[in-house]
C-alpha positions as CSV (number, residue, x, y, z in Angstrom):
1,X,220.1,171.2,157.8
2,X,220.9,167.5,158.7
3,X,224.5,166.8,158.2
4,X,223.7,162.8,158.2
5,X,220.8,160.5,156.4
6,X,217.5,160.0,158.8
7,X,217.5,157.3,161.2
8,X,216.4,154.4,160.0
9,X,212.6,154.6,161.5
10,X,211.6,157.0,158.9
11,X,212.1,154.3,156.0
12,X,211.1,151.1,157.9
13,X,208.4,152.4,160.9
14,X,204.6,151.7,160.2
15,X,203.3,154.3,162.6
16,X,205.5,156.7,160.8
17,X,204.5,156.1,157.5
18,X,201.1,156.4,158.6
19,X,201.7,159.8,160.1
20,X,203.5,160.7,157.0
21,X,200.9,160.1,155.1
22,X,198.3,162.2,156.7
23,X,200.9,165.0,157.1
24,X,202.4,165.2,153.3
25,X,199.6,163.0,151.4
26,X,196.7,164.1,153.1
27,X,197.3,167.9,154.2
28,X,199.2,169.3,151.1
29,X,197.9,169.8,147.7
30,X,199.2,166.4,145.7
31,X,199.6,165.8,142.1
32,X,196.3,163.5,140.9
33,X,197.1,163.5,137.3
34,X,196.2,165.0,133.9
35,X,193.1,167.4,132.5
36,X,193.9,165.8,129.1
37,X,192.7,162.3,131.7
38,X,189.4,163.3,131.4
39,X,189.0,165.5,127.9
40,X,184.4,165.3,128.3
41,X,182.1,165.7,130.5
42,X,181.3,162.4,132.6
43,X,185.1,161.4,132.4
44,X,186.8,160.2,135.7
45,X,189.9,158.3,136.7
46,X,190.8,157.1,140.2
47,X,193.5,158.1,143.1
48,X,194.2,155.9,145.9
49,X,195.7,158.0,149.1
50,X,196.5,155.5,152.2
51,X,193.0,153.7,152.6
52,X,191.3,156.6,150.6
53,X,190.1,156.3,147.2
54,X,189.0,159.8,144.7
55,X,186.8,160.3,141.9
56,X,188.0,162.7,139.3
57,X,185.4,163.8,137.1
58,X,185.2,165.8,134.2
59,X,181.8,167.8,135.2
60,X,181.8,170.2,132.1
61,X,184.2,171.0,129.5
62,X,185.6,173.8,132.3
63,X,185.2,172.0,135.2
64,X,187.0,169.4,137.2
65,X,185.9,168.0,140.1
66,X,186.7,165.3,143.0
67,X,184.3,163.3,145.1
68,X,185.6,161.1,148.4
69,X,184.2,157.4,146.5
70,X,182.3,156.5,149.6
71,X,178.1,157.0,149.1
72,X,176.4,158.8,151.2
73,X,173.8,155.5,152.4
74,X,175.6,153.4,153.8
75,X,179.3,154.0,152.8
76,X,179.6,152.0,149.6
77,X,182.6,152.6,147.2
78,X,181.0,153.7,144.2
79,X,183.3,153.5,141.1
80,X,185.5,150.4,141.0
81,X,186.7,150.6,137.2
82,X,189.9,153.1,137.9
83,X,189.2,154.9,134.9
84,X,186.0,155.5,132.7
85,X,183.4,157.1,131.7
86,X,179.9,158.1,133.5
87,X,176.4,159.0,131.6
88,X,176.0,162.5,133.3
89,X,175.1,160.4,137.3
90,X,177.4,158.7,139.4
91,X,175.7,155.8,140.8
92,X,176.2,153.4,143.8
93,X,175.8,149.8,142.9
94,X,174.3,148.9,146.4
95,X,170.9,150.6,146.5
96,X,171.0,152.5,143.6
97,X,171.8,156.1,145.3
98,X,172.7,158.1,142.1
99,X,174.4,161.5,142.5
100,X,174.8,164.2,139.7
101,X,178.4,164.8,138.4
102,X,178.4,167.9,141.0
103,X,178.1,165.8,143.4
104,X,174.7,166.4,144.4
105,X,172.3,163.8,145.1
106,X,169.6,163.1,142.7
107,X,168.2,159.8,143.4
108,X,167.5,157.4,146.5
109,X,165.1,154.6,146.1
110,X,163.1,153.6,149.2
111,X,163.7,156.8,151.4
112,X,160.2,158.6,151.2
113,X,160.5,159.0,154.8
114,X,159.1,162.4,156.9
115,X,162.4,164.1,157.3
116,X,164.5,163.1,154.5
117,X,166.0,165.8,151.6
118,X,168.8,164.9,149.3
119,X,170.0,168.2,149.6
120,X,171.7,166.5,152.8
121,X,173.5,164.0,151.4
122,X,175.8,165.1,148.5
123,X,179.0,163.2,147.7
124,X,181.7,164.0,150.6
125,X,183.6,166.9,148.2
126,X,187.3,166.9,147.8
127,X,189.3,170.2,146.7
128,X,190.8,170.3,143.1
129,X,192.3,172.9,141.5
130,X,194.8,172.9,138.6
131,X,198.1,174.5,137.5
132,X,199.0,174.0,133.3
133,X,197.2,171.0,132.7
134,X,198.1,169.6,136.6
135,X,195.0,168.3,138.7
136,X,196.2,168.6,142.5
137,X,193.9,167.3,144.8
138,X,193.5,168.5,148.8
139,X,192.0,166.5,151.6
140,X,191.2,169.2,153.8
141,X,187.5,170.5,153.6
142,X,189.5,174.5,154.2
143,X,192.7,173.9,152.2
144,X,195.3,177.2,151.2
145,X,195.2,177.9,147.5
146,X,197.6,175.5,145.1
147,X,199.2,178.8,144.6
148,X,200.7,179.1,148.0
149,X,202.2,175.7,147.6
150,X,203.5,176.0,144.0
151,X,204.8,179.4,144.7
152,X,207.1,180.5,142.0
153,X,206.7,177.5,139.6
154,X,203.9,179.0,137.4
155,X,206.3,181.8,136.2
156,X,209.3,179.6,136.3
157,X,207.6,177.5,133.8
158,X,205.3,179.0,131.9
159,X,207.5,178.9,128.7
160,X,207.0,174.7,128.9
161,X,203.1,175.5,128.1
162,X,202.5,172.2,129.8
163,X,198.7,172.5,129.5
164,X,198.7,171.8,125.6
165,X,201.0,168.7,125.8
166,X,199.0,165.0,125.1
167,X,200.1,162.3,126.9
168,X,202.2,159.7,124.7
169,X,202.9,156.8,127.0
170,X,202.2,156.1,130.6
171,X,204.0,152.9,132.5
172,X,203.0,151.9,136.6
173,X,206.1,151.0,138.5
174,X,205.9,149.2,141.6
175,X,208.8,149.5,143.8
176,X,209.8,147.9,147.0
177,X,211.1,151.5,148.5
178,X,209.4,154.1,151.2
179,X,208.6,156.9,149.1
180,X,211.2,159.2,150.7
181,X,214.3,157.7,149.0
182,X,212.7,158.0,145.5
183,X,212.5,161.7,146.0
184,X,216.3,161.6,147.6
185,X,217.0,159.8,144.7
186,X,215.8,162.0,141.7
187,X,217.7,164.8,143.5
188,X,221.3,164.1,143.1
189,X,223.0,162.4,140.0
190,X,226.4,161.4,141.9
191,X,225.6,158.1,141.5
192,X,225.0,158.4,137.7
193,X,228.3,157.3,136.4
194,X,227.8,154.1,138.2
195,X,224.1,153.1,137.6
196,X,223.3,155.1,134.6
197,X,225.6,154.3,131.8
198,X,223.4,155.6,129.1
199,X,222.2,159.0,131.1
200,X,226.0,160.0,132.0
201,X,226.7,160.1,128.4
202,X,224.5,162.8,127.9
203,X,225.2,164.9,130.6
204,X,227.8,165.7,132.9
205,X,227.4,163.9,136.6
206,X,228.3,167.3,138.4
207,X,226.9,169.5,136.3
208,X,224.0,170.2,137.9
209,X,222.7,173.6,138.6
210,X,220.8,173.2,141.9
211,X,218.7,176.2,142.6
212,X,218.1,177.0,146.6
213,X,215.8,174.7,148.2
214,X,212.2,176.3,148.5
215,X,209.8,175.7,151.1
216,X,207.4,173.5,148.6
217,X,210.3,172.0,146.6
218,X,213.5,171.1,145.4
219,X,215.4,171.0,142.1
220,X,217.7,172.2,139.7
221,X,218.5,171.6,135.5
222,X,221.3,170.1,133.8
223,X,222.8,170.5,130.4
224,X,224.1,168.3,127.6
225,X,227.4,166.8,126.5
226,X,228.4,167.3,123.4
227,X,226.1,167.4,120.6
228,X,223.1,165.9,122.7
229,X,219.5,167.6,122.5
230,X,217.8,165.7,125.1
231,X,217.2,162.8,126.9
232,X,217.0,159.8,124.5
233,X,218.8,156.8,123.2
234,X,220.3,158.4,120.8
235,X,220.8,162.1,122.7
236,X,218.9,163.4,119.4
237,X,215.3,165.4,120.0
238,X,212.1,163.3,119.5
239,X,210.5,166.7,118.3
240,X,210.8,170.0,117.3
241,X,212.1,172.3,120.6
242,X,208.9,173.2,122.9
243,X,207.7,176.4,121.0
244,X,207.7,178.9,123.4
245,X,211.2,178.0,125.1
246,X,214.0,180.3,125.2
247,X,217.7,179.6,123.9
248,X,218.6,178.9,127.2
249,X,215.5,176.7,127.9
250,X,216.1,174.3,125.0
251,X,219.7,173.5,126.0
252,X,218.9,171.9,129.5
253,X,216.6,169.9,131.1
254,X,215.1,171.4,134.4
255,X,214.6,168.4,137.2
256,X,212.0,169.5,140.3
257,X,210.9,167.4,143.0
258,X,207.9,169.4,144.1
259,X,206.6,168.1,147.9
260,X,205.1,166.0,147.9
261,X,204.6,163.6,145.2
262,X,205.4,165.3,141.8
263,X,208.6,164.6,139.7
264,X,208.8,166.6,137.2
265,X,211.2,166.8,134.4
266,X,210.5,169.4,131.7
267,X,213.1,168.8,128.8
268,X,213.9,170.7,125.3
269,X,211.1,168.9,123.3
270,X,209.1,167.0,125.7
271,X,207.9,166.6,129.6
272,X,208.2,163.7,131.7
273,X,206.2,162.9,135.0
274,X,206.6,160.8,138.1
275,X,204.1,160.8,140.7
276,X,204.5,158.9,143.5
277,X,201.5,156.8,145.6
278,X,202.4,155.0,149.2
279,X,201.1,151.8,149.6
280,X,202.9,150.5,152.3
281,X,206.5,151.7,154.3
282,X,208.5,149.8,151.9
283,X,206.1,150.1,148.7
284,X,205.8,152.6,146.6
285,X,203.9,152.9,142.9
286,X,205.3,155.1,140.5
287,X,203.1,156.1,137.6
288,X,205.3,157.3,135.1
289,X,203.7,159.7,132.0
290,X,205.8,161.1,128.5
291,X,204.1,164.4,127.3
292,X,204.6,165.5,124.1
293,X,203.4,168.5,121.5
294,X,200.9,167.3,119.6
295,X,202.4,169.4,116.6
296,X,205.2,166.7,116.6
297,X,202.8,163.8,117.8
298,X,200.3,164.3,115.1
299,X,203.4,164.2,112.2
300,X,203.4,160.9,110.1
301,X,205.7,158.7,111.5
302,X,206.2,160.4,115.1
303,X,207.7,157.8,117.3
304,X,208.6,159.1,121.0
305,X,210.0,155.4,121.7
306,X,213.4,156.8,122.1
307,X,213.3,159.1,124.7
308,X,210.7,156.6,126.3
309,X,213.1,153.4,126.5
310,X,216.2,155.6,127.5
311,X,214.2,156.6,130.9
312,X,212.2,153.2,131.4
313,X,215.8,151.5,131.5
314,X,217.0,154.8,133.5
315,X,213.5,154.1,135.6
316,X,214.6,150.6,136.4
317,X,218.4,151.4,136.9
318,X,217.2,153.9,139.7
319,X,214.5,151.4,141.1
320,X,217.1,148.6,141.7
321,X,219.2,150.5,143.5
322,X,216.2,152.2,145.8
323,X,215.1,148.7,146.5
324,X,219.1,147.6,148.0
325,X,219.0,151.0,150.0
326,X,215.4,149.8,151.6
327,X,216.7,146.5,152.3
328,X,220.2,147.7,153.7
329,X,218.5,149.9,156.2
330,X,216.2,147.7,157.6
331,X,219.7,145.8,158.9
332,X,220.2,146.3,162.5
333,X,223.7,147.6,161.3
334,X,222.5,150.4,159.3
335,X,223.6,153.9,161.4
336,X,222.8,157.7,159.7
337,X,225.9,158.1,156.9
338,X,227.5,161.5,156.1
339,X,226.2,163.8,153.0
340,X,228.9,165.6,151.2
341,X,228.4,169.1,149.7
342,X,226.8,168.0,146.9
343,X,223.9,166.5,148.4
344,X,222.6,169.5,149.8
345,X,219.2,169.0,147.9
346,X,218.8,166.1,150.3
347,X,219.7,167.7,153.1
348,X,217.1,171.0,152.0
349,X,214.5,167.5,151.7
350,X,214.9,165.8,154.8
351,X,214.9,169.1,156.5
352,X,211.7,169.1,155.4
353,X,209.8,166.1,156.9
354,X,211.9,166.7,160.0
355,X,209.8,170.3,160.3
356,X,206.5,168.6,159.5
357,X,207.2,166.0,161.6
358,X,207.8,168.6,164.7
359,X,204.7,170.6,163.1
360,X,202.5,168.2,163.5
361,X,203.4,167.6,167.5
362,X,202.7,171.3,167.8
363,X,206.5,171.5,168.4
């Protein structure tokens, strides 16, 4: 594995970033968002991916679907809202081209022309499966199964039932970083004592119990100091413990970066997402969701506010100093820095794009 930080192309290049994202964003299964998004039928939210933007529909109360939002007449983006709801059609505002939910197309004024069957034309498909509540999205019309990608992770944690959480409170972050050093970031907590006041009073910086990189992901959990239950202000649970967890289970929180662009952080009584969307080489939004049991949220009273605050200030803490690592290597001074032992998470990551990187030279 690398024994120093990437040169400073991979953070500042725009040819490289534009490779990246075709290799990680484009040809890997990504993390789109939530079936709790889109609870009925005509449903949808939109992704963004480099110049590419998704429907994600709610077809039938068992089915989820994606559509490329390009019609099939004359390439007209379709749904502009990014989230809503549709009356059983999708259709184009240009000329009026009007698609069933399954993408096939069911109306198109004007073309009575020899020749012409709307069999032909559905909406341009995109592959969507889902894993516990997860909709991961695929680019490629042949994709591997999600499986392949998630490996392990179903079993590791199914005892999180993440499928019956509800979603709380979601905040958008926009951050003046390449995507990369978020991820490097959320994997080591040496600089917690530093930048995270609040956090390293719950847990203990070195603490961490990093499992061995995988090929899909990274990660590891940590325990609490003290009396601490969880995350939050006040180190005190925002809810009952998760109902299936073990007694191991509710006395850490597990932390996996899992390639390419899901953070997620599965703690004693609630879950926590980060997914991560490019928009430019230094520019990355972070949408940001709290999950919790709806047992606890459906209590008079319930108020999740205090594991929320104690990671939006952690959030901001961690963006600031993301941002000053962006800016310091785009210095001509900046030259590849040592890791020490206990960044070997990083190392495992930027292993990683290195051996995409060769992959896709046919190296």
């Amino acid at each position: 594995m690398p024994r120093h930080t990437l040169p400073a192309r991979y953070y500042t290049d725009e040819s490289l970033f534009q490779d990246e994202l075709e290799r990680f964003y484009c040809n890997s299964w990504i993390c789109a968002g939530r079936t709790a998004a889109i609870p009925n039928a005509g449903d949808y939210f939109l992704r963004d991916v480099g110049v590419e933007s998704i429907i994600v529909v709610r077809e039938s109360s068992a089915s989820v679907r994606a559509y490329f939002n390009v019609c099939r007449h004359r390439g007209t983006r379709i749904c502009t809202a990014n989230e809503g709801r549709l009356s059983g059609r999708i259709q184009c505002p240009y000329h009026g081209w009007t698609y069933g939910l399954n993408g096939q197309l069911i109306g198109a004024p004007h073309m009575d022309v020899p020749g012409f069957a709307h069999g032909d034309y559905p909406l341009h498909a995109v592959a969507a499966e889902v894993w516990d509540g997860h909709i991961f999205l695929h680019l490629e019309k042949s994709p591997p199964p999600l499986s392949d990608q998630l490996a392990d992770l179903p079993v590791k944690f199914a005892n999180w039932q993440m499928g019956g959480l509800r979603l709380h409170k979601r905040i958008v972050y926009e951050v003046k970083a390449n995507w990369k050093l978020l991820i490097q970031n959320y994997n080591e907590c040496l600089h917690c004592p530093l930048l995270h006041p609040a956090l390293n009073q719950l847990t203990e910086y070195l603490g961490a119990d990093n499992e061995p990189p995988a090929d899909t992901y990274i990660g590891g959990s940590m325990g609490f100091r003290g009396s601490a239950e969880t995350m939050s202000l006040c180190g005190k649970r925002v809810g009952e413990f998760l109902p299936a967890l073990t007694d191991a289970e509710c006395k850490k929180v597990c932390y996996h970066a899992i390639y390419p662009n899901l953070l997620l952080s599965l703690h004693p009584d609630y879950m926590m997402l980060h997914t991560l969307w490019p928009k430019a080489v230094d520019h990355t939004q972070v949408i940001c969701e709290w999950h919790f049991h709806p047992a606890d949220m459906d209590k008079p009273g319930f108020d999740g506010s205090d594991a929320v605050q104690f990671w939006d200030q952690t959030n901001l803490e961690d963006w600031r100093v993301v941002e000053l690592s962006q800016a310091g290597i785009q210095s001509r001074a900046y030259t590849p820095g040592p890791y020490s032992p206990r960044e070997s998470l990083l190392q495992a990551f930027d292993q990683f794009v290195l051996d995409r990187e060769r992959e896709g030279k046919g190296v």
